[in-house]
Backbone as a printed PyTorch tensor [residue, N CA C, xyz], in Angstrom:
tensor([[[  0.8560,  -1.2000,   0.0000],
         [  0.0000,   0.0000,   0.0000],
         [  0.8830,   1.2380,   0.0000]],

        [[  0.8700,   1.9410,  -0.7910],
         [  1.6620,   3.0800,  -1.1190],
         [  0.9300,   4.5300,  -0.5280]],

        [[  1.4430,   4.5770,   0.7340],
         [ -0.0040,   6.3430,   0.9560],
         [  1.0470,   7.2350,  -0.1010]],

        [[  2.2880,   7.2540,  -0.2600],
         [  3.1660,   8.3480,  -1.0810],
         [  2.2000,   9.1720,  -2.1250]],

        [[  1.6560,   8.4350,  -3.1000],
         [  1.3520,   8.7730,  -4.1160],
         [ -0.0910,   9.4690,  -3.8820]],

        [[  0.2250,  10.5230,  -4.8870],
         [ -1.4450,  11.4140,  -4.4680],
         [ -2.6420,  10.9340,  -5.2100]],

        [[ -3.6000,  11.3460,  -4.8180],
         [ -4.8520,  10.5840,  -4.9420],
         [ -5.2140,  10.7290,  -6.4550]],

        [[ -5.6350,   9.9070,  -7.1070],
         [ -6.1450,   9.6710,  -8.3960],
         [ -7.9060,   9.2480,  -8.6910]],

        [[ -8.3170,  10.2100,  -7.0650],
         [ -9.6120,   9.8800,  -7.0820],
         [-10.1380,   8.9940,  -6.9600]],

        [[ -9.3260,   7.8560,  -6.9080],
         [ -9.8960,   5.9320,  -6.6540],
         [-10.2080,   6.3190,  -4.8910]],

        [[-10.9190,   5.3750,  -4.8500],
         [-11.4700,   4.8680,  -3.1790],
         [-10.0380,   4.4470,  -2.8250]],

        [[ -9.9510,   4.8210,  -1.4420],
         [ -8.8620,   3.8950,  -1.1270],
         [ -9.1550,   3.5510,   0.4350]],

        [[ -8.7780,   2.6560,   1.2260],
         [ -9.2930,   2.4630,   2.3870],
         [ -8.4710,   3.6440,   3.7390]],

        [[ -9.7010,   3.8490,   4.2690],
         [ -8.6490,   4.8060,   5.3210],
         [ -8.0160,   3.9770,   6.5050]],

        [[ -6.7330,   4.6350,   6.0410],
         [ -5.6960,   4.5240,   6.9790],
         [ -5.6110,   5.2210,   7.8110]],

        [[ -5.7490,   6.1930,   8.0710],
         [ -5.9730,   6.9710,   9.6860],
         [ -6.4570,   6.6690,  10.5600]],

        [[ -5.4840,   6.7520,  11.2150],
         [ -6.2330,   5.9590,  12.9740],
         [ -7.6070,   6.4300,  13.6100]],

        [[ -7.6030,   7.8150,  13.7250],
         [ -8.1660,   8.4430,  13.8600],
         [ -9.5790,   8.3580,  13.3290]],

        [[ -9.6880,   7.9880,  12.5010],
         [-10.7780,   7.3270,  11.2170],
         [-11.4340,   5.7730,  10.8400]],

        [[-10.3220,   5.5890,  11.4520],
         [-11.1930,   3.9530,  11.1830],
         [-12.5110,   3.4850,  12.4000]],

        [[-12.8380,   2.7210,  11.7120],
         [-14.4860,   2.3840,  12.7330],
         [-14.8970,   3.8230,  12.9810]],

        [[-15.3870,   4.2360,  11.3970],
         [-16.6130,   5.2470,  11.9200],
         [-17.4660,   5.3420,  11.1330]],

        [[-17.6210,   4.1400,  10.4950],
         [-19.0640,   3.8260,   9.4730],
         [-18.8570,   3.7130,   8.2500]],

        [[-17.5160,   3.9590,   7.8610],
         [-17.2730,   3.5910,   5.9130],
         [-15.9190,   3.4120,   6.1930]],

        [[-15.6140,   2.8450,   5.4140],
         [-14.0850,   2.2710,   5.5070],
         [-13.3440,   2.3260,   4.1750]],

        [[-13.6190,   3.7540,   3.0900],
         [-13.1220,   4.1520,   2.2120],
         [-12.9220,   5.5170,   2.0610]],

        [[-11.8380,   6.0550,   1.6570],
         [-12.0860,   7.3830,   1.7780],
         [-11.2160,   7.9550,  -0.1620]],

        [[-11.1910,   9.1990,   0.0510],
         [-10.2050,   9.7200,  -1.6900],
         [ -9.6370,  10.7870,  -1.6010]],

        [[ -8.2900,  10.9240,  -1.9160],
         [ -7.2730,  12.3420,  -1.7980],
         [ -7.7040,  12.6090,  -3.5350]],

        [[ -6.5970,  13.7490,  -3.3950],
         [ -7.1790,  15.1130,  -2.7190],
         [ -8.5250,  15.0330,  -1.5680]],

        [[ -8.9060,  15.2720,  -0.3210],
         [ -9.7540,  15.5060,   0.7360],
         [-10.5940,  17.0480,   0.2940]],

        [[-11.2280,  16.9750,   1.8540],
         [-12.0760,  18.5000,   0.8730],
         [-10.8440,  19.3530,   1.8760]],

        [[-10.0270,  19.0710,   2.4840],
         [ -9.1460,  20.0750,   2.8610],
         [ -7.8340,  20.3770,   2.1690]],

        [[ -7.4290,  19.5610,   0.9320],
         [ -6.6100,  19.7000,   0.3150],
         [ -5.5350,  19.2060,   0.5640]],

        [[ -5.7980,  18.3390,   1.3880],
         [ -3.9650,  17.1800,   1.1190],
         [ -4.1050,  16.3810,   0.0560]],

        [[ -3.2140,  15.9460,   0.2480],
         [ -2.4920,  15.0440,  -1.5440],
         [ -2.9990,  13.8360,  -0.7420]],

        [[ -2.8090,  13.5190,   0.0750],
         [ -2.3170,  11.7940,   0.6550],
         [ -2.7940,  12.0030,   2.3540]],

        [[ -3.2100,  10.8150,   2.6410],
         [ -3.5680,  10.6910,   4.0930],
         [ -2.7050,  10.6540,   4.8700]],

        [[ -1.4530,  10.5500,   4.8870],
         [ -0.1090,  11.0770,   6.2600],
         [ -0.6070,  12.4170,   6.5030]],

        [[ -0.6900,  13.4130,   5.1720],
         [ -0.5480,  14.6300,   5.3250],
         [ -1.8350,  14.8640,   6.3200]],

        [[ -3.0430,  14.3840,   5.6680],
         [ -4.4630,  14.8720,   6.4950],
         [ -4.0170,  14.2920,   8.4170]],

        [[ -3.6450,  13.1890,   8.4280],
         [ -3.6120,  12.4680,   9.5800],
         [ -2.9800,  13.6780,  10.6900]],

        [[ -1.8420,  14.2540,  10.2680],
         [ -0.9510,  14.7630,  10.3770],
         [ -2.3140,  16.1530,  11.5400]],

        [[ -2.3130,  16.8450,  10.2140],
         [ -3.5530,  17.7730,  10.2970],
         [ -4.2150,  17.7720,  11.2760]],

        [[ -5.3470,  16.3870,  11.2200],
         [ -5.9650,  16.1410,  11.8810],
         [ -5.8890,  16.0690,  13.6760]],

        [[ -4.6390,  15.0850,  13.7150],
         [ -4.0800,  15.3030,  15.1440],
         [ -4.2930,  16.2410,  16.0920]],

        [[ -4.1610,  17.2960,  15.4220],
         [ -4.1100,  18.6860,  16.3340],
         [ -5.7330,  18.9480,  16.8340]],

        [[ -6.6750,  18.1320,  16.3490],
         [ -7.8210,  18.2110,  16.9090],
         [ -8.2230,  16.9330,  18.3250]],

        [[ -6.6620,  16.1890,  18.1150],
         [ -6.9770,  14.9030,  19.0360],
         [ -7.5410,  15.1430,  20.7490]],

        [[ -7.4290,  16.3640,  20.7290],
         [ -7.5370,  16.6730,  22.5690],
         [ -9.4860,  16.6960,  22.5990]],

        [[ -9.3440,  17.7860,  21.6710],
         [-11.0290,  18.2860,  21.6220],
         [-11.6800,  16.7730,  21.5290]],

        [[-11.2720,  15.6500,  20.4340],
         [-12.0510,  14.9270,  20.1850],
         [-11.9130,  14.3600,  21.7490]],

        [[-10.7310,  13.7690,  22.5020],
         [-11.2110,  13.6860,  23.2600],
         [-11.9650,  13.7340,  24.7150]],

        [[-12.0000,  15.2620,  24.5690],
         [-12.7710,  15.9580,  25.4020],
         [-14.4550,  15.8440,  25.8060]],

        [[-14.6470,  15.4580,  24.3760],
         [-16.1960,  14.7990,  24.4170],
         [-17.0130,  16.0900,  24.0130]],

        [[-16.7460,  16.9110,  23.6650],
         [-17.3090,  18.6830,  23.2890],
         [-18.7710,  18.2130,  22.3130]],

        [[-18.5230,  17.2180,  21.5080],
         [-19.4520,  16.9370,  20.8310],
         [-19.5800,  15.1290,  20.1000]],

        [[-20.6960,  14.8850,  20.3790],
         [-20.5890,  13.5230,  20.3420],
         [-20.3060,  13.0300,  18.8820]],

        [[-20.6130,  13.7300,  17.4860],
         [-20.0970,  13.4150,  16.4940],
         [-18.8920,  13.8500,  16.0090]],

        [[-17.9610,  14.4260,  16.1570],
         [-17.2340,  15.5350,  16.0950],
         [-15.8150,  14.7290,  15.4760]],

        [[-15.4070,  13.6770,  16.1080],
         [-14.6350,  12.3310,  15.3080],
         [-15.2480,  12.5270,  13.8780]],

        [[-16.3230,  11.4910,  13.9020],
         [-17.0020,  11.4030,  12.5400],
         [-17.0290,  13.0730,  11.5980]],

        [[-17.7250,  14.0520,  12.4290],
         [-17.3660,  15.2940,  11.1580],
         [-15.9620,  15.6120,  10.5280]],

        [[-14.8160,  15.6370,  11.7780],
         [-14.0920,  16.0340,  10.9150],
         [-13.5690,  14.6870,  10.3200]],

        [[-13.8040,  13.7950,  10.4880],
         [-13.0310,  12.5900,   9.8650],
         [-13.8180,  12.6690,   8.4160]],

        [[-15.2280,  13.4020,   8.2850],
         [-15.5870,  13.5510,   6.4920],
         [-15.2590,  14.5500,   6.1990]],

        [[-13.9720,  15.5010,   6.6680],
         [-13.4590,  16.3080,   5.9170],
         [-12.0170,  16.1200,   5.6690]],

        [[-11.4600,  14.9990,   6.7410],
         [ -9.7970,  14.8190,   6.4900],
         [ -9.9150,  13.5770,   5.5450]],

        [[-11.0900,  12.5720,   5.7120],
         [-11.0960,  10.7240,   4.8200],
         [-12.5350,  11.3720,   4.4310]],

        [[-12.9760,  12.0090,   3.6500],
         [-14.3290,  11.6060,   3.0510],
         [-14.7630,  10.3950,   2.7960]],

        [[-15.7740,  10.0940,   2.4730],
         [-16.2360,   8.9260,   2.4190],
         [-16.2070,   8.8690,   0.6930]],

        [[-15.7940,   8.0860,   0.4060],
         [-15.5290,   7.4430,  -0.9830],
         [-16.4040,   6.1460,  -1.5720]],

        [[-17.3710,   6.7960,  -2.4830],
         [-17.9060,   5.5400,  -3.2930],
         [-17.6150,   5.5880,  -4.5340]],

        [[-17.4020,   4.5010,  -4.7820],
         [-17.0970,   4.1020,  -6.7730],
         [-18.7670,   4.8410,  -7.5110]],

        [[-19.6680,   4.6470,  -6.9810],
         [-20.9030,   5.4710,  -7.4480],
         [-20.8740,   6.6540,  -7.8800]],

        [[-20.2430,   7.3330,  -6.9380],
         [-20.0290,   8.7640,  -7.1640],
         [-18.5790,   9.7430,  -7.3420]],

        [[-18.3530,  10.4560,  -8.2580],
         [-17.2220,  10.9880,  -8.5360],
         [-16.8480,  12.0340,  -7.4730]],

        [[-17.0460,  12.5290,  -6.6240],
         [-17.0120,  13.3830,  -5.0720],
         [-16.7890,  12.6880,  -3.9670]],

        [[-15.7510,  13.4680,  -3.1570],
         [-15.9710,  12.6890,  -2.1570],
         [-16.9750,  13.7150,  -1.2970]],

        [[-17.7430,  12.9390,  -0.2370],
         [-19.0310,  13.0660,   0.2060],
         [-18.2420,  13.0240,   1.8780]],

        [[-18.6770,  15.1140,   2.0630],
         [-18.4710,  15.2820,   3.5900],
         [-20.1030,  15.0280,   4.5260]],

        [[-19.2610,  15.5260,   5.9520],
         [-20.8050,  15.7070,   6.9250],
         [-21.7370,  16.4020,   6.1070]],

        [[-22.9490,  16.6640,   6.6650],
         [-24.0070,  17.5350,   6.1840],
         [-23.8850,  19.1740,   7.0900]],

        [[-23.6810,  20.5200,   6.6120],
         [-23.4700,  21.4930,   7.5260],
         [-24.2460,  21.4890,   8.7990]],

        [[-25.5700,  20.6530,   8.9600],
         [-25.7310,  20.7590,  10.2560],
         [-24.7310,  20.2000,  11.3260]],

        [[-24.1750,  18.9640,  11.2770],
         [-23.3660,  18.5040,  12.1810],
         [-22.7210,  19.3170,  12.2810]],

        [[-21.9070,  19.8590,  11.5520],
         [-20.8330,  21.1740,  11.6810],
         [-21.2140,  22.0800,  11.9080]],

        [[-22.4350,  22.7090,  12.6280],
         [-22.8610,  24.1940,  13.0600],
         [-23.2680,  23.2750,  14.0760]],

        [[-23.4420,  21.6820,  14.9830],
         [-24.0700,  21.3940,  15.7480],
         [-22.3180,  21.3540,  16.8830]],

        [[-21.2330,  21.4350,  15.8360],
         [-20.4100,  20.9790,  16.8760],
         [-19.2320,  21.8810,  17.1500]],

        [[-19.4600,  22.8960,  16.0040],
         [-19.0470,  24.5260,  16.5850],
         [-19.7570,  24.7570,  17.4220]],

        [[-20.8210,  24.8580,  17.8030],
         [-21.4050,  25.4760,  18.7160],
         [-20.8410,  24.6830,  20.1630]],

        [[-20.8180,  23.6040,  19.8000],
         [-20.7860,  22.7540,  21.2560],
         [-19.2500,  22.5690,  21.6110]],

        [[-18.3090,  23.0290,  20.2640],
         [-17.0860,  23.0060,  20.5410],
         [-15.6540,  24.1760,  20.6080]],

        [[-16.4050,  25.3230,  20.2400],
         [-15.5750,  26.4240,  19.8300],
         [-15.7940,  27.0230,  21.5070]],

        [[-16.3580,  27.0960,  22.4070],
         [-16.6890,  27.6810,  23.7370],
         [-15.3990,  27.1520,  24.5920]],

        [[-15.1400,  25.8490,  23.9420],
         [-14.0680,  24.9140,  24.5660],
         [-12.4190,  25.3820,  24.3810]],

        [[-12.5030,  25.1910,  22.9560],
         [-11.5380,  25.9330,  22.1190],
         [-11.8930,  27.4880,  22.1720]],

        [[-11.9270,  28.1420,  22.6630],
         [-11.5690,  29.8390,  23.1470],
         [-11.6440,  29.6770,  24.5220]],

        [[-11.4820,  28.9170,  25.2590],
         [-10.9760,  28.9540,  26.9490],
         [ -9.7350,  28.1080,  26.3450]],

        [[ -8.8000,  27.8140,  25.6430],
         [ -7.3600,  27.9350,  25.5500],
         [ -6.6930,  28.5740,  24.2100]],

        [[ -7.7580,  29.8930,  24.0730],
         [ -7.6690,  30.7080,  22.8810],
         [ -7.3850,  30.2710,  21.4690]],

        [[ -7.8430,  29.5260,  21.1680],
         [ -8.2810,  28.7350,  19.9300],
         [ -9.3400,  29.0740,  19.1370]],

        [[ -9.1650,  29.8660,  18.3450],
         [-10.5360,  30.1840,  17.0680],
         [-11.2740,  28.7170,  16.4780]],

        [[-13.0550,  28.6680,  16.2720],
         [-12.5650,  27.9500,  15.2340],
         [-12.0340,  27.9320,  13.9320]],

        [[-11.5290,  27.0340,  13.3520],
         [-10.6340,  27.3710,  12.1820],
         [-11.1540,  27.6920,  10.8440]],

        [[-10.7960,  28.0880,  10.3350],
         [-11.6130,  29.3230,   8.9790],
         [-11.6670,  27.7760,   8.0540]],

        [[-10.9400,  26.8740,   8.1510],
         [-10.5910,  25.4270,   7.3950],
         [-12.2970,  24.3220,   7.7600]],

        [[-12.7190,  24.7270,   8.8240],
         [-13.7640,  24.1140,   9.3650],
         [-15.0630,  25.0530,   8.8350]],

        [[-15.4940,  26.1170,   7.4000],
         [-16.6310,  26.8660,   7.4470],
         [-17.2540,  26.0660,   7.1560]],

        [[-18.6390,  26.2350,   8.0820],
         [-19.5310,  24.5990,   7.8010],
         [-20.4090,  25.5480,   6.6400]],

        [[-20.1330,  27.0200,   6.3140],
         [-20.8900,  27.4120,   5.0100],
         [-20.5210,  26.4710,   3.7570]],

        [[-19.6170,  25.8160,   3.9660],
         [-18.6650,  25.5530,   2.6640],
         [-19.0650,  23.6810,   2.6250]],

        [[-20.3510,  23.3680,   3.2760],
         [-20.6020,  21.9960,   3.6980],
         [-22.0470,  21.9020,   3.0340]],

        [[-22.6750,  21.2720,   2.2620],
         [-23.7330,  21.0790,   1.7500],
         [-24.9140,  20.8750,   2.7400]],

        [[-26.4290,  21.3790,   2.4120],
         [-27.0060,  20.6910,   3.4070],
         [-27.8930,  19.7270,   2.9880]],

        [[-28.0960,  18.7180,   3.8990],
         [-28.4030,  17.6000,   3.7140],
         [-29.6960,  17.7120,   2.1480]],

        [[-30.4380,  18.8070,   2.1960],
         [-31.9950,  18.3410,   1.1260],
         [-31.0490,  18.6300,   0.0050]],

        [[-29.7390,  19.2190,  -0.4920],
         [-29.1070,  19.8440,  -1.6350],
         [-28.9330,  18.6790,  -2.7150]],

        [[-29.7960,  18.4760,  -3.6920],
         [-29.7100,  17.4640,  -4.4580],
         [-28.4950,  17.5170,  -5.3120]],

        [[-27.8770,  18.6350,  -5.3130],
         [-26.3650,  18.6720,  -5.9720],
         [-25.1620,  17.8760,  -5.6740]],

        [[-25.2200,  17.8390,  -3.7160],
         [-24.6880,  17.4780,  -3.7930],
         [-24.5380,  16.4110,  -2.3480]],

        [[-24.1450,  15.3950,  -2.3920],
         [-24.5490,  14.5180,  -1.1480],
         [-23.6180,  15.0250,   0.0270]],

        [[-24.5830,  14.3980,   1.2650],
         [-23.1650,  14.8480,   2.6020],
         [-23.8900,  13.9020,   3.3170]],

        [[-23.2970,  13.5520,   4.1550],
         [-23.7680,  12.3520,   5.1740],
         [-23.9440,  12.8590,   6.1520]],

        [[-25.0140,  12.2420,   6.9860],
         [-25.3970,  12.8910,   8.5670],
         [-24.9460,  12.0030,   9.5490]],

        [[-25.1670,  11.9620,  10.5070],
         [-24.2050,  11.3720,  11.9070],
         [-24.6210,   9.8990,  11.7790]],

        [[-23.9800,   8.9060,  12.0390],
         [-24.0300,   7.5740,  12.1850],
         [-25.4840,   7.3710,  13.7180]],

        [[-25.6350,   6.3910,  13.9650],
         [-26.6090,   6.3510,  15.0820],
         [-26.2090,   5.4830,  16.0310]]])
């Protein structure tokens, strides 16, 4: 398994720790955050490892994990993030957290920039159950 090489849009299974067992077990680089390859996102991602486990919000693994491993189907040519509600459900419940150790949330996280779920353009997945 080669993570080196940048994504060619194929499914590929996620390798991020951080990511695995959270309801799809494929993801596709380029990400919607713009890494080439999953070291780089993993990498990224990390820096959210405290919050996640702080418990700030009970989906909050799963959201950002559909913006560092989208979920990848051979069906569809996109990869397919959260739906913007989860992401306005977990700013809210998580940015109060992150600014008591002066932490913005990050301009990288605009859940404007996240489809919402009725948008027939374009798919996003909502929280696992």
């Amino acid at each position: 398994m080669d993570m080196e090489r940048p994504g060619d849009g194929k499914c590929q299974p996620i390798e991020i720790p951080m990511c695995k067992d959270i309801g799809y077990q494929m993801t596709r680089m380029p990400n919607l955050m713009g890494h080439e390859n999953q070291r780089e996102a993993a990498i990224q991602l990390h820096e959210f490892a405290p919050l996640v486990e702080y418990g700030c919000h009970g989906h909050l693994r799963f959201f950002l994990c559909s913006l560092y491993a989208p979920m990848c189907t051979e069906q569809v040519s996109t990869p397919i993030p959260a739906c913007r509600v989860m992401c306005e459900q977990a700013r809210l419940k998580c940015s109060p957290i992150m600014e008591q150790f002066n932490f913005k949330w990050p301009d990288s996280l605009d859940c404007r920039k996240l489809p919402n779920k009725n948008d027939p353009n374009y798919l996003c997945m909502e929280a696992p159950n």
